[in-house]
C-alpha positions in Angstrom: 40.3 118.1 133.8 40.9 114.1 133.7 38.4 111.9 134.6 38.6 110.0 137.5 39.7 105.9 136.7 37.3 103.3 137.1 38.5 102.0 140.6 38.9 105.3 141.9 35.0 105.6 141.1 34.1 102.7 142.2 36.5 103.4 145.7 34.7 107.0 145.9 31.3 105.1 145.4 31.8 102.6 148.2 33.3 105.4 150.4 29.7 107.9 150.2 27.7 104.6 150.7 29.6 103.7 154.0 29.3 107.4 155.0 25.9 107.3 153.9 24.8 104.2 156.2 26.5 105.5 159.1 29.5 103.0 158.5 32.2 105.3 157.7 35.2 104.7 160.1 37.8 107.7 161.2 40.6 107.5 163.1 40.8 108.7 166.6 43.5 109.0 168.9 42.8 108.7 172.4 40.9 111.4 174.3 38.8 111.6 177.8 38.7 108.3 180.8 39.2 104.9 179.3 36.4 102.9 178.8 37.0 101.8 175.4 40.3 100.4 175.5 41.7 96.3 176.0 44.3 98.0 178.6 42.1 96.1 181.4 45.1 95.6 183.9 46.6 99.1 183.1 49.9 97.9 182.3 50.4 99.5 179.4 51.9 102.2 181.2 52.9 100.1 184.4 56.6 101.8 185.8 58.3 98.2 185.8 57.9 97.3 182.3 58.4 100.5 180.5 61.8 100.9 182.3 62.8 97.2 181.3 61.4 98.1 177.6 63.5 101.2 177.5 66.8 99.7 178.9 66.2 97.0 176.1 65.9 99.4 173.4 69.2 100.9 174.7 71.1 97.1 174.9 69.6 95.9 171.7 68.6 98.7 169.2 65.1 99.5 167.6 64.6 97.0 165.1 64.8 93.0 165.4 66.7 93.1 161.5 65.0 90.2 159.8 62.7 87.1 160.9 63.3 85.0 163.5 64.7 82.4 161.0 67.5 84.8 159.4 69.2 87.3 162.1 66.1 88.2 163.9 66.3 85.6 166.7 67.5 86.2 170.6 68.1 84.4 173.4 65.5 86.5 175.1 63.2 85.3 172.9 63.7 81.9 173.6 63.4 82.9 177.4 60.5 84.3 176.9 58.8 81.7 175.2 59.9 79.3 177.8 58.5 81.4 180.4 54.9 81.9 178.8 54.7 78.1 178.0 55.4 77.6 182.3 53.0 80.6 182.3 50.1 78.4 180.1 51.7 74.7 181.9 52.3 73.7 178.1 55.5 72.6 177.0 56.5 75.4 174.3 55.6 78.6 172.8 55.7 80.4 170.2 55.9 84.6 169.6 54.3 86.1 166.7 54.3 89.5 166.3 49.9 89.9 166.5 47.5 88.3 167.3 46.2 88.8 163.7 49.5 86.8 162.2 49.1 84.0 164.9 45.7 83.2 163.9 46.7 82.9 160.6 49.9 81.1 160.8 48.0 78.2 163.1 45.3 77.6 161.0 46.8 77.6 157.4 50.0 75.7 158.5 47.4 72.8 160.3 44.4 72.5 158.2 44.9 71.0 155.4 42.9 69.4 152.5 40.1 67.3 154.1 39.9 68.9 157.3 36.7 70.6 158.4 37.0 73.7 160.9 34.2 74.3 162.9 34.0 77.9 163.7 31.7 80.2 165.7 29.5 82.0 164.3 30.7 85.2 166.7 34.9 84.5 166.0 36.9 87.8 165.2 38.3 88.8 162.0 41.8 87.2 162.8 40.2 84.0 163.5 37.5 84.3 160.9 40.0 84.9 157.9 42.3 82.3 159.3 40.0 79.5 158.5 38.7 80.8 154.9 42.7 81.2 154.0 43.5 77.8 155.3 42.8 74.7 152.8 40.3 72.9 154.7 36.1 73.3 154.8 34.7 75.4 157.4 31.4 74.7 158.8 29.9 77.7 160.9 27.8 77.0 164.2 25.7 79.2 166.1 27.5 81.3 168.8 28.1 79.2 172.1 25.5 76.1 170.9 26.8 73.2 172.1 23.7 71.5 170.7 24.0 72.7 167.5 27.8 72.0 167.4 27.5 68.8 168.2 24.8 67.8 165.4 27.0 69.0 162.9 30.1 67.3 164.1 28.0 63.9 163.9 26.6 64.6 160.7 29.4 66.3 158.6 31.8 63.5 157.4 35.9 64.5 157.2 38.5 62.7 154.8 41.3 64.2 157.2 41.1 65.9 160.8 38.2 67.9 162.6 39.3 71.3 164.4 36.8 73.3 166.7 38.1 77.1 166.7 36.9 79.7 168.9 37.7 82.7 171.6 37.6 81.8 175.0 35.9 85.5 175.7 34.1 87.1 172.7 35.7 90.5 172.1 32.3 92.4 171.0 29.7 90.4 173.2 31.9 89.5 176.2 30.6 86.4 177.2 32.4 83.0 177.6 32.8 80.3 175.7 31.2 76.6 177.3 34.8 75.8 176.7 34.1 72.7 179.5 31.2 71.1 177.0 33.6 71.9 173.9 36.5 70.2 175.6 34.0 67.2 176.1 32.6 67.2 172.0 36.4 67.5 171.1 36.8 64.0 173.1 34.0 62.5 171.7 34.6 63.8 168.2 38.2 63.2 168.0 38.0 67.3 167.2 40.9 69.5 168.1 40.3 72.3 170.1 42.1 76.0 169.0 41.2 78.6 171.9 42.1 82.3 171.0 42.2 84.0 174.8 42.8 87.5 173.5 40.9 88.7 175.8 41.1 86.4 178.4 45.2 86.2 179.2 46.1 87.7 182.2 43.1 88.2 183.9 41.2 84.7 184.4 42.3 81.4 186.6 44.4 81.2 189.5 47.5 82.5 187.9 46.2 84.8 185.4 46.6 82.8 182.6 43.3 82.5 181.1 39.8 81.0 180.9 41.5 77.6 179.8 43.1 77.3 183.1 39.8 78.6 184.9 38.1 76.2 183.5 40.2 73.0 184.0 40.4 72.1 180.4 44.1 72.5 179.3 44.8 68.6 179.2 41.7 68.9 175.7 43.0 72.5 173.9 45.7 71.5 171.1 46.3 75.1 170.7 45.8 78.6 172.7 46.6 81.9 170.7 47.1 84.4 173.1 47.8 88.4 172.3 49.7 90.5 174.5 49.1 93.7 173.6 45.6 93.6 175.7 45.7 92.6 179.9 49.4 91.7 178.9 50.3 95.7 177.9 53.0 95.2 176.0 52.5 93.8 172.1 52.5 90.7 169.7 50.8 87.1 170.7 52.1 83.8 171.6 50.4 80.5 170.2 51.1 77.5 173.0 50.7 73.8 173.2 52.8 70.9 172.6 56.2 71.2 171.7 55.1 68.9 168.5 52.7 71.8 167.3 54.9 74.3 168.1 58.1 72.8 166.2 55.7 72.0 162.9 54.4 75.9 163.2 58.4 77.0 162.9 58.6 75.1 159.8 55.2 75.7 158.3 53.3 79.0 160.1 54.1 81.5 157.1 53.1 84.4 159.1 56.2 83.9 161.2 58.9 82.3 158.6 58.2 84.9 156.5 57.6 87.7 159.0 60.5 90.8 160.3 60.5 89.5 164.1 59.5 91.8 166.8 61.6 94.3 168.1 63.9 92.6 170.3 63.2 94.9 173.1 59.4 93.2 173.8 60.4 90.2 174.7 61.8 92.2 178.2 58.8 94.1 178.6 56.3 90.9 178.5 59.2 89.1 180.8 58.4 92.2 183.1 54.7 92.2 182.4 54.5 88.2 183.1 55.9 89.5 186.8 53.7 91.8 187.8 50.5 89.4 186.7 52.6 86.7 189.3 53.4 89.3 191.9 50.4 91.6 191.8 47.3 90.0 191.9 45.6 93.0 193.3 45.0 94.2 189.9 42.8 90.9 188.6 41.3 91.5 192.0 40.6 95.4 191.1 39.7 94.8 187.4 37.0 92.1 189.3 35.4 94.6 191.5 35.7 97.4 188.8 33.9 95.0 186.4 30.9 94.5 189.7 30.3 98.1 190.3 29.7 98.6 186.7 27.6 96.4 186.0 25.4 96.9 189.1 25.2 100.8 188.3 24.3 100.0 184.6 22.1 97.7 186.0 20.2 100.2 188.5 20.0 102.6 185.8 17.8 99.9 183.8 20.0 98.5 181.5 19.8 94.7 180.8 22.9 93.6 182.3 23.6 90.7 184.2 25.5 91.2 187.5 28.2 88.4 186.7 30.1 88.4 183.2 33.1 90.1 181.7 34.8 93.2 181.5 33.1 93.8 177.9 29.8 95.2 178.4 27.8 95.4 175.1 25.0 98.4 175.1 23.1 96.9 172.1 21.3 100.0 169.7 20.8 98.7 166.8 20.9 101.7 164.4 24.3 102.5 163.4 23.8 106.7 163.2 22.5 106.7 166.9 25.2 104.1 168.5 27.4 106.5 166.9 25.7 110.0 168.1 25.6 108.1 171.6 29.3 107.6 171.6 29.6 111.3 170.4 28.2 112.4 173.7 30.1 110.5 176.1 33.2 111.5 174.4 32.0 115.1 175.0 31.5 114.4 178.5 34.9 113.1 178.8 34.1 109.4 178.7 35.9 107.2 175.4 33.9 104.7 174.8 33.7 103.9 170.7 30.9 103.0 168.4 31.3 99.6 167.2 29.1 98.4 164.3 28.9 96.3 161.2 31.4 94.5 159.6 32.6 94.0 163.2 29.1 93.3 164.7 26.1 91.5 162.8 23.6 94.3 160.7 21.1 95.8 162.7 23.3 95.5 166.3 25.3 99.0 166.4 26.2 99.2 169.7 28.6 101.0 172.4 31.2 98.7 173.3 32.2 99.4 177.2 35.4 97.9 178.6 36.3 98.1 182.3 39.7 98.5 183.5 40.8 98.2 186.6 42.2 101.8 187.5 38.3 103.2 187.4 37.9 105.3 190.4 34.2 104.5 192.3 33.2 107.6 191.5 34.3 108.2 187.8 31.7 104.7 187.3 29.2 106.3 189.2 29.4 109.4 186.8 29.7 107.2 183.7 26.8 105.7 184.2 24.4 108.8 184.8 26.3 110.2 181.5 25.7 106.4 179.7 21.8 107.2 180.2 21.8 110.9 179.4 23.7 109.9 176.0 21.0 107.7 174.8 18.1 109.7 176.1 19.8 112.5 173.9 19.6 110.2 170.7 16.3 109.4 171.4 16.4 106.1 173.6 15.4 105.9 177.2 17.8 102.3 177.5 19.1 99.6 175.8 19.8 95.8 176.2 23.5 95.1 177.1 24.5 91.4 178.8 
């Protein structure tokens, strides 16, 4: 019998520890009502786009062939991009094929040697690895502290440029960035300001377009990263700003020079999904009156919830066996909603992450939230804090 190699040990040992603290992920394909998923307009499935998507795949085959710079380019690309720059009232775009790939490309092709990235504490893995691969320092600030933002801005010195990164809406705590008071510091600071609205797109400001254009700050964000495989339905993200940014990431973003380009057959679906968030504004108004009833029910059955926020509801546990027991028992009463804890949250804040959509019926919430309590009562807590 041969003996097992050191890293397969060492993988094996890591492996029973995670199981052991309650850490060990597994796959899971979908399963019972949606309440876990970033599908929040429904238009994953919406009858306009996955007609467009399938003619496309039809007209131009499966596969893009190469990156964009080689033969993976098209025209509808370059429609595209036009479109969601209008879309963002920025003068260009540019299509990555994730989110993941357009954080990275932004920050390691723009901060350089010398620069200082101020980060939030709360950023996502995209955005968080982004800033450690780029060259520059990163300085971490408490989540949403303008105070505490500020101080460091005035006290850390920087050979080169100052960038202040963060998500307009945090994807595990669901609360908004004071991108207003960051847009101001930026001013002040002579900071740039890189706003990822994965979450965002699609659902907030007059068009849809995002918390940037809700709140009035577009003339003070350099970039926006924005992913379309959330309210947007379809896949990939698009970074957008000034053309100057835009042309200098084409040269320099290595996640897209050296990347196969999307299949060509996307860029028609988000053309059709970028339609239906311009001609149906029912379903931001739906996905806004889902997101009410929700939390008022969660409320009534004495959950800390506030009666305004997002449509990402954090129900805080704290212990990662019981957040994931908790999800166990929703699932079995035909509700998805997923445990989410450490790496992705901070030790010690296991929690159910619940995401409204706007197809919830009145009467699927109702039930949700009567099977929410009965879930933790059967792991042994009567509530738990959410915001």
């Amino acid at each position: 019998m041969s003996t097992a190699n050191p890293l397969e040990q060492r993988v094996r040992r890591r492996l029973a520890e995670w199981e052991a603290a309650g850490l060990l992920r597994v796959l899971r394909p979908p399963a019972g009502l949606d309440f876990s998923s970033n599908d929040y307009l429904n238009l994953s499935r919406h009858p306009v786009i996955v007609d467009r998507l399938a003619r496309a795949v039809g007209r131009e085959g499966c596969g893009s062939t190469g990156s964009r710079l080689l033969r993976g380019d098209r025209g509808s690309f370059g429609a595209l991009e036009r479109r969601f720059a209008d879309f963002k009232r920025v003068e260009r775009s540019l299509y990555f094929s994730s989110g993941y790939l357009a954080n990275i490309g932004v920050m390691t092709a723009l901060a350089e040697p010398g620069d200082v990235v101020f980060s939030d504490e709360r950023n996502h893995a995209s955005l968080i690895d982004a800033v450690r691969l780029s060259a520059a320092a990163r300085v971490v600030f408490p989540h949403n502290d303008v105070g505490r933002l500020a101080e460091l801005l005035a006290r850390t010195p920087a050979a080169g440029h100052r960038f202040i990164v963060v998500e307009s809406l945090f994807s595990m705590d669901g609360d908004f960035a004071p991108l207003a008071a960051y847009a101001a510091l930026g001013r002040s600071a002579g900071a740039s300001l890189i706003v990822d609205e994965a979450h965002a797109v699609g659902i907030y400001g007059a068009s849809g377009s995002g918390l940037i254009e809700a709140s009035g700050v577009g003339d003070d964000v350099l970039l926006s990263i924005n992913t379309a495989g959330k309210a947007l339905g379809v896949s990939g993200a698009f970074v957008a700003g000034p053309r100057w940014a835009i042309d200098y990431l084409i040269q320099r973003a290595r996640s897209f020079v050296f990347s196969t380009a999307p299949p060509p057959a996307l860029a028609d679906a988000l053309d059709a999904s970028l339609t239906v968030i311009a001609t149906e504004p029912e379903r931001r108004e739906q996905l806004t009156s889902r997101v009410h009833l929700v939390r008022d029910r969660l409320s009534r059955a004495g959950f800390a919830v506030s009666a305004q926020g997002s449509q990402i509801i954090p129900v805080t546990i704290g212990d990662n066996d019981r957040a994931v027991a908790a999800a166990r028992a929703l699932q079995a009463d035909g509700f998805d909603v997923r445990a989410i804890r450490p790496p992705s949250v901070p030790p010690g804040t296991a929690r159910l992450r619940v995401s409204v959509n706007a197809g919830l019926s009145d009467d699927v919430i109702e039930r949700f939230a009567l099977s929410l309590v009965a879930a933790l009562k059967e792991v042994g807590l009567c509530s738990a804090g959410s915001s």
